[in-house]
N, C-alpha and C positions, 0 to 999 in steps of 0.2 A: 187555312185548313186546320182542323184540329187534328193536335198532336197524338193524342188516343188514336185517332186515325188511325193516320201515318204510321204508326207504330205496329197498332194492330195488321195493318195490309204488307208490312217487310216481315212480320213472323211468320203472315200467312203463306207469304211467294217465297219464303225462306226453303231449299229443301235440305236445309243442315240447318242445325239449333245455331241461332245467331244470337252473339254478345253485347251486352252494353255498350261496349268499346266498337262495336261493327255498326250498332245502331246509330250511334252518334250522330258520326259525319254525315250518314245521310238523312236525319232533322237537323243538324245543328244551322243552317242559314234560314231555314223555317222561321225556330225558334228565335233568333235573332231580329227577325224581320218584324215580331211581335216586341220586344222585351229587347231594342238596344244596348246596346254595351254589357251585359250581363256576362261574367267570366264561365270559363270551363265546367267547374266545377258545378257553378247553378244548371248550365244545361243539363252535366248528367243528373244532375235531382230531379228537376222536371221530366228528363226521358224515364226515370226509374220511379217515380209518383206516377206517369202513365203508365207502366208496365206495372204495377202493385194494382191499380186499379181495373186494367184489362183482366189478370188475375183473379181478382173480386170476382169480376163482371164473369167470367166463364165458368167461376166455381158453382154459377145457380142451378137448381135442379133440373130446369128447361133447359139448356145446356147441354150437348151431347159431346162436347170437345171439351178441352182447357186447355192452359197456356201452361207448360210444365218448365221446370229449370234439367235442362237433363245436358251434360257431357260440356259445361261451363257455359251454356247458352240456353234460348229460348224457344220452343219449339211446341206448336200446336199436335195436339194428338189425342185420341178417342179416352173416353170417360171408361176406366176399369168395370165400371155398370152395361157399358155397350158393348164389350167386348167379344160377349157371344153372338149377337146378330152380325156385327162386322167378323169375326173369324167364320161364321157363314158362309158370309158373300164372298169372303176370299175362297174358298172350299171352293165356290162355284164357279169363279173364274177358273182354277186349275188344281190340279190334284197338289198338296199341303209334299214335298220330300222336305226327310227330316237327318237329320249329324248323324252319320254312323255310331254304332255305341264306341268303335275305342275314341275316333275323334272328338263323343261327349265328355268322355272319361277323362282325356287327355287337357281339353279345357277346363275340367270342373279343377282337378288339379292344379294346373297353371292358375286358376283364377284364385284358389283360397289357399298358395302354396308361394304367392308369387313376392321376390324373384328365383325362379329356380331352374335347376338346369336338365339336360336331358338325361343322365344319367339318374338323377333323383326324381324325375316323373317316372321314367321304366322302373326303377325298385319299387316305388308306390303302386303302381299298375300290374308289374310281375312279369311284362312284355316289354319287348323294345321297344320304343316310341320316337323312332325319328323320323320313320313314315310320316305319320302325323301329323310332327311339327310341321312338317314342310307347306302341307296341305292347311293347316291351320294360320299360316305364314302367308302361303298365297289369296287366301279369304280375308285377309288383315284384319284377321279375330285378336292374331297375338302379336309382337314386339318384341325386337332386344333390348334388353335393359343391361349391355355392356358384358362385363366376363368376371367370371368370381373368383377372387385373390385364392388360388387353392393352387397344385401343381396341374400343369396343363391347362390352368385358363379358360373352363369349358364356359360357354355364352348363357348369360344369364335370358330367362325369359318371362315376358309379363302382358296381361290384357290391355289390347289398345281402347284408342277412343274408339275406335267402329265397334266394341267389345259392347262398350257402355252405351251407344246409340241403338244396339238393335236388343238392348233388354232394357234402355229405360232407363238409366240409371244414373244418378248424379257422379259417383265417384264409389270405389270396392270398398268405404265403410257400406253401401245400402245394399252389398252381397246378401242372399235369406238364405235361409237352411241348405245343407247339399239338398233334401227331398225335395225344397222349392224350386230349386236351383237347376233339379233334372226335369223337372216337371214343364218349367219355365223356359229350356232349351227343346222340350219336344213338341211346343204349342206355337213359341213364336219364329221358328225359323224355318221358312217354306220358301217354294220357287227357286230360289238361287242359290239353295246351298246344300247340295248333295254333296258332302264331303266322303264320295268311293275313293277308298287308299288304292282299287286297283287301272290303271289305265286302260288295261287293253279292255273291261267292260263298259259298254255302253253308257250313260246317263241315266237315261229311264230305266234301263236292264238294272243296274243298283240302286235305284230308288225303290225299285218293285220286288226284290228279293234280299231276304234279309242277306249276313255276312255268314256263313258256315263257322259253326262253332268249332276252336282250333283246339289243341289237347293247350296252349299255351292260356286263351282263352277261358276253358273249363277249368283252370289251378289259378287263375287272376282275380286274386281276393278283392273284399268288399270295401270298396272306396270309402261308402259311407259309415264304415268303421275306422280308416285308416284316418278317414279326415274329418271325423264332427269333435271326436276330442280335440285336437288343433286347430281347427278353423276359426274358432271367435278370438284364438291369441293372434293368430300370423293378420286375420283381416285387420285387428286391434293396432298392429307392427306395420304392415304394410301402409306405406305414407298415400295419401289420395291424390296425389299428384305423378304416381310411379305406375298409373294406370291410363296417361295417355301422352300421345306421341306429339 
C-alpha cells in the first residue's frame, strides 16, 4: 500500500492535527515491510517526503482543502478561497453565537499580553475580569502558565492549544493585528461557544441579545490603543512554546 496513502487517509480520520511522531507508528511496519532493516530515522524521512508531498498535492487550484501544520501537527482544512461558501453552509445548519465583547476583550488581551495575570487584564480592560477568566478557562481557550514571582503570587495566564486549533494557527508568533484579530474571533467561533458571564440567562436568550452597556463598560477604554503599541514586542517575547498545554 502506498505510503502517501496511508498517510494521507490518518490526516483525514485525524479529528485533532496529528504529528510526525503519532504518524510513525502507525506506517512504520508498512514501511519496513517494503525497505528491510532501514533505521528510525529513514522512516521518518520517507513519512515526512510523504507529507511534503501530499502538501504539494493539495496546494493545487482544484483543490478545495490542504493539508496545513497547525498546533504542532497535521490537519486538513478548507482553502482560505472557500471560506465564504463553507461559512454559508455553516449559517445554514444553525444560527453562527459569537464571545461576548468582555470575554473577546479579555482574550485578545491574554493572547498579545501573555503571561499575564488578573489584575493586569482588569487595569488593561478598566473592569474586573475574573468572571471571564473563569468562563474562558472552562472553554479551554486559556491556561495557567504558573504564578508571578511578585507579592501574593497571583497565577499567570496564557492561550492553550485549543486557542491555536480553533483560529489556525501554528504558534502566537502567527497572532495579526488586534483588528484582524477581533475580526477573526467574530467570524470563526460559532455553535458552541456562547461565552454569557450571566448564569441565570438562558443560552439562546444571550446569544440573541446583546450585554447592556454598564456605566463600567461605557469608561473601558480602547484595547486597540492600549495594545497595538505593545503587541508586536510582547508577541516578539513571548516564547511559542508558552502557548500550549
Amino acid at each position: 500500500m502506498s505510503l502517501k496513502a496511508q498517510v494521507e487517509a490518518i490526516i483525514y480520520a485525524a479529528e485533532m492535527p496529528i504529528s510526525l511522531d503519532q504518524i510513525t507508528p502507525l506506517v512504520k511496519e508498512s514501511i519496513l515491510a517494503e525497505v528491510p532493516g532501514i533505521d528510525d530515522a529513514e522512516v521518518k524521512s520517507r513519512i515526512r517526503a510523504a507529507l511534503e508531498e501530499l502538501i504539494t498535492d493539495y496546494s493545487a487550484a482544484f483543490h478545495g482543502i490542504e493539508i496545513r501544520q497547525v498546533a504542532g501537527g497535521y490537519r486538513m482544512s478548507t482553502k482560505p478561497e472557500q471560506h465564504d461558501v463553507v461559512r454559508a453552509f455553516a449559517k445554514s445548519l444553525k444560527p453562527p453565537i459569537r464571545l461576548s465583547l468582555p470575554a473577546l476583550e479579555t482574550l485578545a488581551v491574554i493572547a498579545y499580553k501573555q503571561p499575564v495575570t488578573v489584575p493586569e487584564i482588569s487595569e488593561i480592560r478598566g473592569v474586573d475580569s475574573g468572571g471571564v477568566i473563569a468562563t474562558l478557562l472552562d472553554r479551554k481557550l486559556i491556561t495557567t502558565a504558573g504564578r508571578k514571582a511578585v507579592i501574593g503570587r497571583p497565577i499567570l495566564y496564557k492561550t492553550s492549544k485549543e486557542f491555536l486549533l480553533r483560529f489556525g494557527l501554528r504558534d502566537v508568533n502567527e497572532l495579526p493585528s488586534m483588528e484582524e484579530f477581533e475580526k477573526l474571533v467574530a467570524e470563526s467561533f460559532q455553535g458552541d461557544l456562547l461565552l454569557g458571564e450571566s448564569e441565570a440567562a438562558p443560552p439562546m436568550e444571550a446569544a440573541d441579545s446583546p450585554e447592556p452597556e454598564t456605566d463600567a463598560d461605557a469608561s473601558r477604554p480602547d484595547l486597540s490603543s492600549d495594545l497595538s503599541a505593545e503587541g508586536d514586542d510582547e508577541k516578539a517575547e513571548a516564547p511559542a512554546n508558552s502557548t500550549t498545554e
